[in-house]
C-alpha positions as a printed NumPy array, in Angstrom:
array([[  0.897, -21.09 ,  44.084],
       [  3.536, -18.263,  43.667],
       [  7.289, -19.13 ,  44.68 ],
       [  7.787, -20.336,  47.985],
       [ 10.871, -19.671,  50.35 ],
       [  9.307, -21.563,  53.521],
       [ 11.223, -24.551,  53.522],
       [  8.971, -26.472,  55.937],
       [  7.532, -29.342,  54.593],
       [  3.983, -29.55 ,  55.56 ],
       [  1.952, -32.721,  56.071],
       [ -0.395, -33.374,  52.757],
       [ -3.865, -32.646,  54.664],
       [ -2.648, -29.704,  56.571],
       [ -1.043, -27.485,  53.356],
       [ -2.   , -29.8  ,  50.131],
       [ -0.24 , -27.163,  47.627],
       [  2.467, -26.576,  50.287],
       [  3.328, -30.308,  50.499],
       [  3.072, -30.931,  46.748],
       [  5.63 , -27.79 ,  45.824],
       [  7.63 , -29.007,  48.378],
       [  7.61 , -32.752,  46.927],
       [  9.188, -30.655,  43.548],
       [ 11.617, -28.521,  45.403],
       [ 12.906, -32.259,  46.651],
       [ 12.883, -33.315,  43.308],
       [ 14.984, -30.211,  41.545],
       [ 17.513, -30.381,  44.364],
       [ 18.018, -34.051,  43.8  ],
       [ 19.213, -33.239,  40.371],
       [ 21.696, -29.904,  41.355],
       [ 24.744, -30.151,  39.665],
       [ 26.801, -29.05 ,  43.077],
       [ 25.328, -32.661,  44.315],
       [ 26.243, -34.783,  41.488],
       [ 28.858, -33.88 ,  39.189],
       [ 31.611, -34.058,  41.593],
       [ 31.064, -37.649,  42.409],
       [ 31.164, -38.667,  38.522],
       [ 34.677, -36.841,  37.567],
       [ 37.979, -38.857,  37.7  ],
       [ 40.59 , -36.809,  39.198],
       [ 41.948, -34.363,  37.413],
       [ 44.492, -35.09 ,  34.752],
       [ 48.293, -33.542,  34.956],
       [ 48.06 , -32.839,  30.767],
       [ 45.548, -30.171,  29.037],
       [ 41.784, -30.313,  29.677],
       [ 39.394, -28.431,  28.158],
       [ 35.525, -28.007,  29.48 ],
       [ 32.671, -27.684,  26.763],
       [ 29.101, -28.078,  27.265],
       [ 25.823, -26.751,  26.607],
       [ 21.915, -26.778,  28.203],
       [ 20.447, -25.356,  30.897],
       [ 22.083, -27.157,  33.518],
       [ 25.491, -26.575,  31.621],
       [ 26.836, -23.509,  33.578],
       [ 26.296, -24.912,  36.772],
       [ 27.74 , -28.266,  36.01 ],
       [ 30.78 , -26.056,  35.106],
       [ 30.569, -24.68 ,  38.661],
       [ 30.082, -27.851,  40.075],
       [ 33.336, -29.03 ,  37.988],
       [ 35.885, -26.193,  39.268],
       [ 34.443, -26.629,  43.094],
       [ 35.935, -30.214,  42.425],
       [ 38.93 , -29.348,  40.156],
       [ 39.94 , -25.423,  40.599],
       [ 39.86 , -22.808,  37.478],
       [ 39.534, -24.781,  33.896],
       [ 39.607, -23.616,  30.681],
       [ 36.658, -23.8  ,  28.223],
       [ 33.207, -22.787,  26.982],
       [ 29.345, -23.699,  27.862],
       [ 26.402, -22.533,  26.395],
       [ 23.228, -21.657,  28.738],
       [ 20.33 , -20.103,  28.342],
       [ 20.082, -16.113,  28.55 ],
       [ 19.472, -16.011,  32.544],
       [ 21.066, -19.193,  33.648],
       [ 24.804, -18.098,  33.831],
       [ 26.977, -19.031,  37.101],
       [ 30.056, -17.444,  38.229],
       [ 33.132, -19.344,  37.18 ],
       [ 36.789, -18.948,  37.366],
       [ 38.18 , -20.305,  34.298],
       [ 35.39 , -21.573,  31.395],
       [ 33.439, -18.962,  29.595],
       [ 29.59 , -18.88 ,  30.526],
       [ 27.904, -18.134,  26.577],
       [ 23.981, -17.175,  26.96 ],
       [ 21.533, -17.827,  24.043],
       [ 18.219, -17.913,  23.45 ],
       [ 15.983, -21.147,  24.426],
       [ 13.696, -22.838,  22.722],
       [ 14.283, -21.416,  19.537],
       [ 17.914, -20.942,  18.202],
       [ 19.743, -17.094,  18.24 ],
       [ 22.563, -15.267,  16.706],
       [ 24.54 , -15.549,  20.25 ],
       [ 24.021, -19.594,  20.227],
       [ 25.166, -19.522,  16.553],
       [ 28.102, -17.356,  17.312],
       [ 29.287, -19.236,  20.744],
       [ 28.561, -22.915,  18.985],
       [ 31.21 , -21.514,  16.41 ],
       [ 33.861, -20.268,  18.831],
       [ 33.254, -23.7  ,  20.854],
       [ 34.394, -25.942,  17.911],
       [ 37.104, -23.678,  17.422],
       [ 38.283, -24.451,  20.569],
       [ 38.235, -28.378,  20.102],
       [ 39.895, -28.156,  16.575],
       [ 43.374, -29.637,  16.562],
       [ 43.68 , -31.237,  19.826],
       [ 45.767, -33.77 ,  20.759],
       [ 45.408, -37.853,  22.359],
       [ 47.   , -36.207,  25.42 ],
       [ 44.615, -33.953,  26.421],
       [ 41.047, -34.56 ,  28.161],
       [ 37.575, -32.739,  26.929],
       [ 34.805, -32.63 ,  29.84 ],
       [ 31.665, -32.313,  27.579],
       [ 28.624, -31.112,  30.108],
       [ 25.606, -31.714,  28.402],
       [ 21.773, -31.083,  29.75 ],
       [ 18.269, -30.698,  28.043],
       [ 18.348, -27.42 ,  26.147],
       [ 21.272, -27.931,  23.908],
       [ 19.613, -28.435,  21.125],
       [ 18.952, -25.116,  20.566],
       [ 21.85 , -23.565,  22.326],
       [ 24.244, -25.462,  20.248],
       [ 23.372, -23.837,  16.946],
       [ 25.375, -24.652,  13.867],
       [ 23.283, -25.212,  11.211],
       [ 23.922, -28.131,   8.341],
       [ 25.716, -26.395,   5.1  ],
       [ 23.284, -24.219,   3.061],
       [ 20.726, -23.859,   5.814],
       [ 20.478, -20.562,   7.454],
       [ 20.065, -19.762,  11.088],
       [ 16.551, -17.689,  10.252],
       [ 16.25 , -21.058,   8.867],
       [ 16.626, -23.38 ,  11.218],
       [ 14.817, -21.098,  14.117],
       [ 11.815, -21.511,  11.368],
       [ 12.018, -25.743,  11.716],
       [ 12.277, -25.304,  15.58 ],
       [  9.143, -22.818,  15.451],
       [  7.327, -25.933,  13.644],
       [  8.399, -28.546,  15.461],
       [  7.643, -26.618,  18.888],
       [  3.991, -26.104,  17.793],
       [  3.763, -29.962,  15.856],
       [  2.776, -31.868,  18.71 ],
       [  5.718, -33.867,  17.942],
       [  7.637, -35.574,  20.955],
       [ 10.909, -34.882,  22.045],
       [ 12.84 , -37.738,  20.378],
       [ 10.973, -37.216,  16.531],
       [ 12.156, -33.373,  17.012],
       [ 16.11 , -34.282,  17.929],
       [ 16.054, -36.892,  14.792],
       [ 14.949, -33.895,  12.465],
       [ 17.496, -31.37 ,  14.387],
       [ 20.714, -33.582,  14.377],
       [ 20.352, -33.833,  10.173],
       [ 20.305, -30.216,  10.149],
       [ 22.898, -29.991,  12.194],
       [ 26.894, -29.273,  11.915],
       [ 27.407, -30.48 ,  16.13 ],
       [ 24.361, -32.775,  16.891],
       [ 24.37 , -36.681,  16.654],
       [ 28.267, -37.5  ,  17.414],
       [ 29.599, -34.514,  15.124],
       [ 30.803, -32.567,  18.258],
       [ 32.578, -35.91 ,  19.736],
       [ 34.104, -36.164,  16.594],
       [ 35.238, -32.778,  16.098],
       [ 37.313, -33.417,  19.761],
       [ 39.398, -36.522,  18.1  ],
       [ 41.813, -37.363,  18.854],
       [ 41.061, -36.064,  22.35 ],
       [ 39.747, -38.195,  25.203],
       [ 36.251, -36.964,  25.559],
       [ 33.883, -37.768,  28.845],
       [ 30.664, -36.5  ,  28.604],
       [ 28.577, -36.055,  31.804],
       [ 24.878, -35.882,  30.762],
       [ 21.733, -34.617,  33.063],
       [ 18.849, -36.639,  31.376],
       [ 16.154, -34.8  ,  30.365],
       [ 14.344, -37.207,  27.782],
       [ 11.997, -40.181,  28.308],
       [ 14.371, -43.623,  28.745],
       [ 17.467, -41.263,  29.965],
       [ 18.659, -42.232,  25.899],
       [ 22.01 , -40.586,  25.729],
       [ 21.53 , -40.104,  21.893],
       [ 18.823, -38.154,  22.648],
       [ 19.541, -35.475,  25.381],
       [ 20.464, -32.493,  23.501],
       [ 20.575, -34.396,  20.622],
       [ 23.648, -36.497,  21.173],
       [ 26.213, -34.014,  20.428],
       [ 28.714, -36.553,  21.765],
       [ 27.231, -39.869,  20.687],
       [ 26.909, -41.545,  17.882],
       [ 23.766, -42.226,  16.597],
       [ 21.86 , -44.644,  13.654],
       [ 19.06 , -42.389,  12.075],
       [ 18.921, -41.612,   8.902],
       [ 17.852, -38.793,   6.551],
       [ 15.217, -40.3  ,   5.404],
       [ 14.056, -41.12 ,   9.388],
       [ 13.704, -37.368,   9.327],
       [ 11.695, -36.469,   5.803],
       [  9.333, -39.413,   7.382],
       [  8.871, -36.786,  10.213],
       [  8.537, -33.905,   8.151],
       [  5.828, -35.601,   6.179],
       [  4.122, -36.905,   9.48 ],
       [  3.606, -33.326,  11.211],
       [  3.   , -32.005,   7.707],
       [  6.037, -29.475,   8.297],
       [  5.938, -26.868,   5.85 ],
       [ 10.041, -25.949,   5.689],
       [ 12.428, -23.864,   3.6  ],
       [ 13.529, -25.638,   0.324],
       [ 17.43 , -25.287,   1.763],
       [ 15.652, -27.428,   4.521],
       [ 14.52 , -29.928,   1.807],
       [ 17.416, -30.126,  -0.149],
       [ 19.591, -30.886,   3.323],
       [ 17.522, -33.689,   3.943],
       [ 18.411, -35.09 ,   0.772],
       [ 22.186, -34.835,   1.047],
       [ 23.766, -37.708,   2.399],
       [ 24.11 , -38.181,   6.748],
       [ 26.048, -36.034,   8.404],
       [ 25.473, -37.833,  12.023],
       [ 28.614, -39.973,  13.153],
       [ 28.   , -43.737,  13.482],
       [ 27.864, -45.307,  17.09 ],
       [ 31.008, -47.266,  15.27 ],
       [ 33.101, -44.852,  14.034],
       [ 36.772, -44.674,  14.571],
       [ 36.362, -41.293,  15.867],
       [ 34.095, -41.972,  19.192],
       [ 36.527, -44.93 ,  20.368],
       [ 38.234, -42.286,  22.976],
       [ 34.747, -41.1  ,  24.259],
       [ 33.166, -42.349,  27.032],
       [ 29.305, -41.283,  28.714],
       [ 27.928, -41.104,  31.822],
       [ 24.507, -40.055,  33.222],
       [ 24.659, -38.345,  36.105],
       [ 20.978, -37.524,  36.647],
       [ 17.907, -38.728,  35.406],
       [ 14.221, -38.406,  35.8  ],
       [ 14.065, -41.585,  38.172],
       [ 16.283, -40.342,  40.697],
       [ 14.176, -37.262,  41.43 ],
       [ 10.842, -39.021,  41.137],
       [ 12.483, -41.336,  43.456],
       [ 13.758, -38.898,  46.327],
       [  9.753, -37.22 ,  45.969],
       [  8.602, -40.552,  46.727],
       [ 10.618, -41.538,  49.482],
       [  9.612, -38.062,  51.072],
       [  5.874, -38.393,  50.13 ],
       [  6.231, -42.108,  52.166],
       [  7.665, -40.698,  55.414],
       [  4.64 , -38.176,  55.099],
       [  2.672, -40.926,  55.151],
       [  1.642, -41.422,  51.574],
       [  0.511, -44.311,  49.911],
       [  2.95 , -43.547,  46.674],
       [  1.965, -44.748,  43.604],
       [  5.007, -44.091,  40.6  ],
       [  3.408, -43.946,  37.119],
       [  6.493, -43.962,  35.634],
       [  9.266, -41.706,  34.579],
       [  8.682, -41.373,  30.809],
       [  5.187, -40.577,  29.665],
       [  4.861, -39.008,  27.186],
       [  1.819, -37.732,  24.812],
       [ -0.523, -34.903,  24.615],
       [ -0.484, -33.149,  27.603],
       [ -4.508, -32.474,  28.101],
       [ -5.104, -36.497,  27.502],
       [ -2.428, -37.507,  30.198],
       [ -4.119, -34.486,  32.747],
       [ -7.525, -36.598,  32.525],
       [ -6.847, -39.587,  32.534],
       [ -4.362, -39.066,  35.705],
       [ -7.644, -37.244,  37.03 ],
       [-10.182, -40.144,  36.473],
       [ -7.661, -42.596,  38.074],
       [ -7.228, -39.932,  41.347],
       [-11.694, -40.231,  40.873],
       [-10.967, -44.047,  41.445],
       [ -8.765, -44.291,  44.198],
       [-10.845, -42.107,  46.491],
       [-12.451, -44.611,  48.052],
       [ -9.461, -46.423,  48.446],
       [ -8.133, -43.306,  50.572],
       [-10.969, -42.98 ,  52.774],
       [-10.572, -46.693,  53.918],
       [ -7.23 , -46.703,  54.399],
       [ -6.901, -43.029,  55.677],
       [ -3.912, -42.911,  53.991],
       [ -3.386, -40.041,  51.317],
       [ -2.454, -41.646,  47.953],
       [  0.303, -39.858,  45.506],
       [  0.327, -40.292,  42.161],
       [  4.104, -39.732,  40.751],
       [  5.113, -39.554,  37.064],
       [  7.84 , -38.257,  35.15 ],
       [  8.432, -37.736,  31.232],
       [  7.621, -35.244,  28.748],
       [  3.983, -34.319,  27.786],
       [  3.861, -32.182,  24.5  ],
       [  0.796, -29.728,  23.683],
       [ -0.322, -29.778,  19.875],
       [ -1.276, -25.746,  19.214],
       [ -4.904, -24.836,  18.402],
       [ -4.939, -21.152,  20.017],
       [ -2.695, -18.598,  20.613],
       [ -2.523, -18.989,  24.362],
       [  1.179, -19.002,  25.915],
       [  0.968, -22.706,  26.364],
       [  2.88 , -24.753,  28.56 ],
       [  2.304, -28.64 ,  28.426],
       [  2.368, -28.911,  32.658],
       [ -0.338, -26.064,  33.074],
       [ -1.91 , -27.503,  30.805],
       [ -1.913, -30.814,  32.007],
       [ -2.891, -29.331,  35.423],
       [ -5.857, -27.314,  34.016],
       [ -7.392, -30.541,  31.572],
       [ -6.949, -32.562,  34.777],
       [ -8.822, -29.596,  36.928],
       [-11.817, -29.842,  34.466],
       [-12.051, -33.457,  34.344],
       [-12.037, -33.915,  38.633],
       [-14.841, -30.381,  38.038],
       [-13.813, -29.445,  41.672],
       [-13.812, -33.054,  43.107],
       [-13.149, -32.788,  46.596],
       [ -9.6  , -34.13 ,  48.643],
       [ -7.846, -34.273,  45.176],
       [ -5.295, -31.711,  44.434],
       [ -3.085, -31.491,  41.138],
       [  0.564, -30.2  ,  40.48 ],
       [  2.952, -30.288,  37.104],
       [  6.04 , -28.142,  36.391],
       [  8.747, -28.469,  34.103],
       [ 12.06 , -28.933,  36.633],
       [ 14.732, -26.54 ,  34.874],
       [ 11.414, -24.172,  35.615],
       [ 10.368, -22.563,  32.267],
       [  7.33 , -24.824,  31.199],
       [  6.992, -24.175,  27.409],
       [  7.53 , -20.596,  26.581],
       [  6.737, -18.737,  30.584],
       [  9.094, -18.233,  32.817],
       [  6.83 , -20.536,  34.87 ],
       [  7.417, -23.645,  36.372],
       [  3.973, -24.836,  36.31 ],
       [  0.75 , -25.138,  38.011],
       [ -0.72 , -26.514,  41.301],
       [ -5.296, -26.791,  41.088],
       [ -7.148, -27.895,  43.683],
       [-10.918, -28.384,  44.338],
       [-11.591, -24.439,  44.661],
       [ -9.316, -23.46 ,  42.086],
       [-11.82 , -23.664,  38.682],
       [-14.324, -21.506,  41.191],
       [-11.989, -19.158,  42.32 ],
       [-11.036, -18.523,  38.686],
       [-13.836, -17.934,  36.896],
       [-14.977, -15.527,  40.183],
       [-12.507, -13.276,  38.384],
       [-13.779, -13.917,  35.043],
       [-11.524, -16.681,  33.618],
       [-13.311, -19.453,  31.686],
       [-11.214, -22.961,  31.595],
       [-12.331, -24.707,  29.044],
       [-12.341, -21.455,  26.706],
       [ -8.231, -21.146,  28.155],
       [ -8.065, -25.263,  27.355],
       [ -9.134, -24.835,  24.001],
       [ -6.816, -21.893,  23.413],
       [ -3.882, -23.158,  24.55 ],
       [ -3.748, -20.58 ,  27.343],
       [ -3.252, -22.442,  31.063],
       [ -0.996, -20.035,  31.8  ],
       [ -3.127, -17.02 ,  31.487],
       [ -5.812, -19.173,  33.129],
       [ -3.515, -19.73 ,  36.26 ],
       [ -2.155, -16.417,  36.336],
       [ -5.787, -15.198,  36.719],
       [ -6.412, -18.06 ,  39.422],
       [ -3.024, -17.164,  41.32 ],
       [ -2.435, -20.938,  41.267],
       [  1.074, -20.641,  39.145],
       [  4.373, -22.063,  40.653],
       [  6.81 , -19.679,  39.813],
       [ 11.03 , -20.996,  40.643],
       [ 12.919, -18.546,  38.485],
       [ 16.357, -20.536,  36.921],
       [ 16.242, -24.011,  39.004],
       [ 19.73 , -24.319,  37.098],
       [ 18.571, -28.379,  36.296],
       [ 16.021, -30.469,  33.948],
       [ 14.793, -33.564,  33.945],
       [ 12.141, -33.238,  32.442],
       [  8.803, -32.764,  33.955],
       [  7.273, -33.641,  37.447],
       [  3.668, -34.594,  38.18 ],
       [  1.928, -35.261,  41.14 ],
       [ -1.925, -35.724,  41.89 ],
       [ -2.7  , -35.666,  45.701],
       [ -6.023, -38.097,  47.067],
       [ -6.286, -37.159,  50.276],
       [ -8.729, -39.423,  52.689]])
């Protein structure tokens, strides 16, 4: 299903695919900076305030901040693509999922600008998924080619979101509290866009503002369970005693952290919508996580179970979940752990009719496309392989996005300008 602009929402039976991107679009819009940020700031202090941030939500949280408080001063790091206009704070692009020279430059220049503040003056922190690899300052004697290598591994390790920040916080000059306490003796507030499985503020972006209780040796006990093959600088900073700030340090008594969105909320707003629709909603949860192909079949031998449910209520049952699916790599297909989860789940219902399928990644890049995800339904695996695709050749490549490229079944957003985290739906119709 290519971008839509209709904003319509069909009923489920009339426009399955229509109703399910629409259930998204609800979703994404639920979590828009310009709707929540405002509500969360105090009112602007009379002294010095300085805005920092970084993720992919980051630059329009900093719009959303001067629509509330006028021109600020500061910096936030997005991803190349993602920028907003702003008045007064500095919109830095970098590369996304794997670190750059521009992240590594702008992470610099941003801890310049919190060095010798004062107790008088406020830091706004505006943190969202992404930040881990937009704020790039790598630990002492690791270099940036470096560190874009242990990204590289842990992208393609299988390994879920919260074993990768553990690793990427000890090799890490700004992760786990070090930015927080680079801003003492500042007051710090940190708004935070949840983007992780249990909304764990430690963990979105890597707590760059929170203080947090791994260890280095929590991290070589990652390394050794992926069977990461890193740098010896890697190695040898693993060794060297923690550089992650304690949730008890002196420093973080003057910082303070609020959520401000968060898987739930979306999921919830989908579901309310998908009710006055008049669906039977079913909410899985909001932080699964896994390997993306197991979660797509078992989601698609539950939908097998509940059809005859459907037919004798005539009610259309949705299946909701939230969370973050990862994709271990066995091919050299473009990924993408929603497609993916879309296309397992596609072979396991093997065209099943009345049950239609939809997963995309709500900041709207799902792995490494500039895709949002997929939407199958019962004709999709048919109409595919009428133009010569094969789906469990793309499955076992790692390729769903090529496969739904060639089945015109992608859903395509451009910069949503959000993320939390990924939304899944699986439509039963009666």
């Amino acid at each position: 299903m290519q971008r839509q602009k209709d904003k319509v929402m069909p009923r489920p039976a009339d426009d399955p695919h229509g109703f399910l991107t629409g259930l998204f679009r609800r979703a994404v819009a639920t979590a828009d900076p310009m709707q929540v940020v405002a509500r969360h700031l105090p009112p602007r202090p009379v002294g010095r305030v300085l805005v920092i941030g970084a993720g992919k939500a980051s630059a329009r949280m900093a719009e959303a901040v001067e629509a509330a408080w006028g021109p600020c001063a500061g910096l936030v790091i997005t991803r190349y693509g993602y920028a907003r206009p702003t008045k007064g704070i500095e919109i830095a692009e970098a590369a996304h999922p794997v670190p750059d020279a521009a992240g590594e430059a702008a992470t610099r220049r941003l801890l310049e600008l919190v060095a010798g503040l004062g107790p008088d003056d406020l830091v706004l922190a505006l943190i969202s998924g992404g930040g881990s690899a937009l704020l790039c300052a790598p630990a002492p004697g690791v270099t940036l080619a470096e560190k874009m290598a242990v990204n590289r591994a842990l992208l393609a390790s299988g390994a879920p979101i919260g074993e990768m920040n553990v690793l990427r916080k000890h090799l890490s000059r700004v992760k786990g509290g070090q930015l927080a306490a680079a801003c003492h003796p500042a007051r710090l507030i940190s708004l935070l866009i949840s983007d992780v499985p249990g909304d764990d503020p430690a963990l979105i972006a890597s707590g760059p503002t929170v203080g947090d209780v791994s260890t280095p040796e929590d991290a070589r006990q990652i390394v050794a369970r992926y069977g990461l093959d890193l740098p010896a600088s890697v190695i040898r900073a693993l060794a060297a005693p923690s550089r992650v700030i304690a949730p008890d340090d002196p420093r973080l008594t003057r910082a303070e952290t609020r959520i401000i969105a968060a898987p739930s909320q979306s999921l919830a707003a989908a579901a309310a919508q998908a009710r006055d629709a008049g669906c039977d909603v079913r909410l899985l949860g909001d932080a699964l996580e896994g390997e993306a192909r197991d979660l797509g079949r078992a989601q698609a031998q539950m939908a097998l179970s509940l059809r005859a449910e459907a037919r004798a209520t005539g009610r259309p049952i949705l299946l909701l979940s939230g969370g973050e699916v990862t994709v271990t790599r066995r091919g050299g297909g473009i990924g993408g752990p929603n497609a993916e989860f879309v296309l397992a789940a596609a072979l396991a219902l093997d065209g099943a009719e009345a049950i239609h399928v939809l997963a995309c990644d709500t900041d709207g890049v799902d792995g490494a496309a500039e895709v949002a995800g997929a939407c199958a339904g019962p004709d999709t695996l048919a109409r595919a392989r009428a133009r010569g695709a094969d789906p469990s050749a793309a499955l076992a490549r790692n390729d769903a996005h090529g496969f739904f490229a060639t089945a015109r079944a992608q859903v395509i957003t451009g910069p949503t300008l959000t993320n939390v985290n990924d939304f899944r739906a699986v439509l039963i119709l009666p």
